[in-house]
C-alpha positions in Angstrom: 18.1 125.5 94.6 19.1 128.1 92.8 21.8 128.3 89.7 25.0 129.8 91.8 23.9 126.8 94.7 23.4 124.3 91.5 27.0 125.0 90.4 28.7 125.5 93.9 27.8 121.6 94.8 29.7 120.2 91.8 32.2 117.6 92.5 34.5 119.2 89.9 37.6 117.4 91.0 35.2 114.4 90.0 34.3 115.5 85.9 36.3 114.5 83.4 37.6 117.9 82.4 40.8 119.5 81.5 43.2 120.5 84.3 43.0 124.0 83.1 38.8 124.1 82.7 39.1 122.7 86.2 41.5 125.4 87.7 39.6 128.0 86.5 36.4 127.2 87.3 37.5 126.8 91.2 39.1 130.3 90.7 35.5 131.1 89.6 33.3 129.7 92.5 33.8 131.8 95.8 32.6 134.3 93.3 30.4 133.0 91.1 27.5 135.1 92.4 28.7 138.0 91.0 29.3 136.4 87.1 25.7 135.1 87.4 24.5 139.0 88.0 26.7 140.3 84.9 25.9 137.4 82.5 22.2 138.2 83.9 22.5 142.0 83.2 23.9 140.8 79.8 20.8 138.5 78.7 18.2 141.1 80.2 19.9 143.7 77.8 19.8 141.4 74.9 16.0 140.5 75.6 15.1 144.2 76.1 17.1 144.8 72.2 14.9 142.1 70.5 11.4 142.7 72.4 10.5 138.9 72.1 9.7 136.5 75.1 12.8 134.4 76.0 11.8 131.4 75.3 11.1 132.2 71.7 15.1 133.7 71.1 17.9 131.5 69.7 20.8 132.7 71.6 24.2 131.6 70.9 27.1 131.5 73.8 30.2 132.6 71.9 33.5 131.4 73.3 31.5 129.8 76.5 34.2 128.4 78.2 33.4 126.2 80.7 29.4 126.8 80.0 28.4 128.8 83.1 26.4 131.3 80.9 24.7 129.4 79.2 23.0 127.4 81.8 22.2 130.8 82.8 20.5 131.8 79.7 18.6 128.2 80.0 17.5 129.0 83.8 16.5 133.2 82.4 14.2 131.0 80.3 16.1 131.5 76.9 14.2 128.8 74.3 17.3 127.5 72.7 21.0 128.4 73.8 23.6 127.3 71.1 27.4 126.8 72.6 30.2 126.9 70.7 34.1 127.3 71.6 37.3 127.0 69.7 38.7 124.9 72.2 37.6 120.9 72.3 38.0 120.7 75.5 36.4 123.7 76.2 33.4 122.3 75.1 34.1 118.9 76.6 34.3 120.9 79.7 30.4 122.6 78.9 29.1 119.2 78.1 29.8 118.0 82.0 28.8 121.2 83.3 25.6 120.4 81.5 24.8 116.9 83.0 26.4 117.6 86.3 23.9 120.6 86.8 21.5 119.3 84.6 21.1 122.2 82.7 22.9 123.8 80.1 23.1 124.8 76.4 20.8 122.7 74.1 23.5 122.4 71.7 27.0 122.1 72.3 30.1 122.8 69.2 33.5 123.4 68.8 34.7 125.9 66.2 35.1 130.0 65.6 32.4 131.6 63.7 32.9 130.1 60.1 31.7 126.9 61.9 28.9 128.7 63.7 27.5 130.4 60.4 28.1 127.0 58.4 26.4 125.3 61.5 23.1 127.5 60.6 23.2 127.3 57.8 23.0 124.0 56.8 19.7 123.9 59.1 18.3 126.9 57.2 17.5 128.7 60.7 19.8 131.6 62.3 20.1 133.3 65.7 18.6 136.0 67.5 20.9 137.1 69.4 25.3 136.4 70.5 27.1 137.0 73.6 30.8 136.7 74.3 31.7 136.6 78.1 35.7 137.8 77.7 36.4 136.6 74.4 36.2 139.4 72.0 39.9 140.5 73.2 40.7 137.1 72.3 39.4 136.8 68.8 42.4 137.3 66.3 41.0 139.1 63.5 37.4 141.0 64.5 36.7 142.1 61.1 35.9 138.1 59.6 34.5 137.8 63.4 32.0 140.8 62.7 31.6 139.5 59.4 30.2 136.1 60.0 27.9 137.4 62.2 26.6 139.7 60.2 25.9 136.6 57.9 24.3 135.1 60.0 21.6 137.4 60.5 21.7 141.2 59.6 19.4 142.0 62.9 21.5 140.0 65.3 21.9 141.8 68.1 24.8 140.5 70.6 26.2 142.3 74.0 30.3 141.5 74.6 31.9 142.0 77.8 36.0 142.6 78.3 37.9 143.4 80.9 40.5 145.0 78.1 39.1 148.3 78.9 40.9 151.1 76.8 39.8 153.7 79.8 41.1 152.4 83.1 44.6 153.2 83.4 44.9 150.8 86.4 43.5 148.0 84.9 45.6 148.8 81.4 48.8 149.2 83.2 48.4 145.5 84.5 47.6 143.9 81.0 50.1 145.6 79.4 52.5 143.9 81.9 51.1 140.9 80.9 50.9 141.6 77.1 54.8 142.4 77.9 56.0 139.0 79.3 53.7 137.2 76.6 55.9 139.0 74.3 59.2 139.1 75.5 58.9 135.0 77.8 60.2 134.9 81.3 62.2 132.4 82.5 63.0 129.4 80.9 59.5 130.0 78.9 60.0 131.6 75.3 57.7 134.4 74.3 55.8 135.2 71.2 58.8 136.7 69.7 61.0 134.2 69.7 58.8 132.0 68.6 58.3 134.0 65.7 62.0 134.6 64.8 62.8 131.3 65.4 59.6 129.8 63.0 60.6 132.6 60.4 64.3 131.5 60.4 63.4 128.2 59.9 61.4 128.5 57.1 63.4 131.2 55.6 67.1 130.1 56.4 68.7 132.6 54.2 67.9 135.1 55.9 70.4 137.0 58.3 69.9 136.8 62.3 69.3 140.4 61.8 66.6 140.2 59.2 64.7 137.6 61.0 64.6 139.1 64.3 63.6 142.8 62.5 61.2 140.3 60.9 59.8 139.2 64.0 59.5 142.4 65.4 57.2 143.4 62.6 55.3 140.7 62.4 54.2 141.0 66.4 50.3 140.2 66.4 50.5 138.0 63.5 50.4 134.3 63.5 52.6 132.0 61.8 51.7 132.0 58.5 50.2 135.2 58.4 54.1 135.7 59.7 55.6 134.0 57.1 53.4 135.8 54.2 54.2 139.4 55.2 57.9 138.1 55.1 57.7 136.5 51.8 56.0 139.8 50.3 58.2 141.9 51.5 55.2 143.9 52.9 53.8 144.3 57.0 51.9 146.6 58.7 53.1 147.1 62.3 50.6 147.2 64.8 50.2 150.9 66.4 49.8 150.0 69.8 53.0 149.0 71.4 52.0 146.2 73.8 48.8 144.1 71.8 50.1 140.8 71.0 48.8 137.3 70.2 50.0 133.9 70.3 51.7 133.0 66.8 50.2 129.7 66.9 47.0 130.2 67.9 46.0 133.7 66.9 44.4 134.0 70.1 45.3 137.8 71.4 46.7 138.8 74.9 43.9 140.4 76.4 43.9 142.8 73.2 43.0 146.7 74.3 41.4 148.6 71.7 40.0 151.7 71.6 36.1 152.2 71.5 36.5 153.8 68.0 37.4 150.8 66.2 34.4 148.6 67.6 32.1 151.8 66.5 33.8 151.1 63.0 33.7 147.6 62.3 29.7 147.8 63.5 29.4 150.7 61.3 30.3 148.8 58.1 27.7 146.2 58.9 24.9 148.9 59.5 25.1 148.0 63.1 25.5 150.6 66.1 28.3 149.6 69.0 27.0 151.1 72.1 28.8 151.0 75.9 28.0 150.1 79.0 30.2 150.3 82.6 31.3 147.1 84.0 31.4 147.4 88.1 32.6 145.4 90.8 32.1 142.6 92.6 29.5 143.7 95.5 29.1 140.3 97.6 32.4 140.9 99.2 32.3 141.1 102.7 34.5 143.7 104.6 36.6 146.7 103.6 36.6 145.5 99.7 33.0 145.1 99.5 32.7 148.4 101.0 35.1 149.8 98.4 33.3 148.1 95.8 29.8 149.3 96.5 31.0 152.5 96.9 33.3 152.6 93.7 30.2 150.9 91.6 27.9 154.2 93.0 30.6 157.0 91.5 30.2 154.2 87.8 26.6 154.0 88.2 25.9 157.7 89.1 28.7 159.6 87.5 29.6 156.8 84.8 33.3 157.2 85.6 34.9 155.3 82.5 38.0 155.4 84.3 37.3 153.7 87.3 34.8 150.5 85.5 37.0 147.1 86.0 35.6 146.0 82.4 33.3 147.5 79.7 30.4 145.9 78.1 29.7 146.4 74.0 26.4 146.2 72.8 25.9 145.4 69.1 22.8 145.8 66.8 20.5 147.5 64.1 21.0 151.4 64.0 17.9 153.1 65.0 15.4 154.1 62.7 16.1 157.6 63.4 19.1 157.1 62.5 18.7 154.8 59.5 17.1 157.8 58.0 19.7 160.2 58.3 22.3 157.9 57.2 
């Protein structure tokens, strides 16, 4: 039995998982064929970047969800696969996935990556190799991201996929609608700036209602107290883009687009090259849309149509030597 049949006969109204781990895996299943192929794709690249043998690379699954790719890495043949998400139960969610399929990541934490590069480090070893499955959009500030990593191990090579493309208009239309209603609430639901006015006014009552909601409206993509500082000094830098936002508690970011020019950078700073690869769509549909999708994957693959990808994938690593020499 293969991994995609191992994961479609789950019981997952059975594990004892989070409602929302739950939901979205059962969104996932009817296509879970075509994730396996791109978290495939993704360790393939990552083996061909460190020219070792899988079973002799440390990979770590960054933000891994419910813990599908890294019981893909395990049946690739990757030697050790280290988990880790923010969320608890998150990783709750990857520990049942792991005995229910009986396979999975060999170690399973719950953090960002201060935890992962104090996790290492207290064991004196480091990774080979990171990927992110559609969390880098997610990650509130890339720079300490990029930065941990980079203490980890200078020749760490990782590969990022994210539907936030910065080149598909279609696809950034629709996340900016989302972005938008984050923002603004709907409903009876408040958005992320009222719950910024309404945490700055009350922790800054002297403030006018005017101050506090041109306050808000400053501070959009900052969290709470990151709010609450740029208030207090009198000092914020607006973002530039009009829709990004993030959740004020959380930090976690609203499908964040950015453009390929700041990934380049923040690599860059670490000695690192960004490199990108097309995302394509899903080709085990049957009917008109698998038609469409084969076809529209042939103009990507042939013609490598930025516009038309559904999600791009960022590799990250050592420059070349070539290029190490010019530099």
């Amino acid at each position: 039995m293969n991994l995609g049949e191992t994961l479609r006969t789950i019981d997952y109204n059975s594990l004892p998982v989070s409602d929302y781990s739950r939901n979205y895996i059962l969104r996932m299943l009817p296509h879970i064929d075509y994730y396996l192929q791109i978290y495939r794709y993704c360790i393939e690249r990552l083996m061909g970047r460190l020219g070792k043998e899988p079973a002799a690379v440390t990979l770590v699954d960054y933000g891994g969800g419910h813990g599908f790719f890294s019981c893909c890495a395990k049946e690739m043949g990757v030697g050790r696969v280290v988990y880790i998400d923010y969320n608890p139960l998150a990783s709750a969610c990857a520990e049942q996935v792991r005995r229910a399929a009986a396979i999975g990541a060999d170690e399973v934490l719950t953090g960002g990556s201060a935890e992962l590069r104090q996790w290492f480090r207290s064991r004196g070893e480091q990774p080979d190799a990171v990927a992110g499955m559609d969390v880098i959009e997610h990650i509130y500030c890339l720079e300490a991201f990029f930065g941990d990593l980079h203490a980890l191990n200078p020749s760490l090579c990782g590969i990022f996929t994210t539907g936030s493309t910065p080149f598909n208009p279609i696809v950034r239309r629709r996340l900016h609608r989302y972005m938008k209603a984050d923002e603004l609430g709907s409903g009876s639901s408040a958005g992320y700036l009222a719950q910024r006015r309404a945490y700055i006014e009350q922790h800054l009552p002297s403030l006018s209602c005017a101050d506090a909601e041109r306050w808000a409206r400053l501070t959009r993509g900052r969290t709470f107290a990151d709010a609450l500082r740029d208030v207090e000094s009198n000092r914020a830098e607006p973002l530039a883009d009009p829709y990004n936002t993030c959740n004020p508690a959380t930090g976690s970011w609203s499908e964040r687009i950015l453009p390929l020019s700041d990934y380049e950078r923040m690599a860059s700073d670490r000695g690192w090259r960004a490199d990108l690869g097309l995302g394509w769509y899903n080709p085990y549909r049957s009917g008109a849309k698998g038609a469409a999708s084969r076809g529209l994957n042939l103009l990507i693959r042939r013609l490598g149509l930025r516009c038309l990808a559904p999600f791009i994938v960022l590799e990250t690593g050592l420059r070349r030597r070539e290029e190490c020499v010019k530099r």
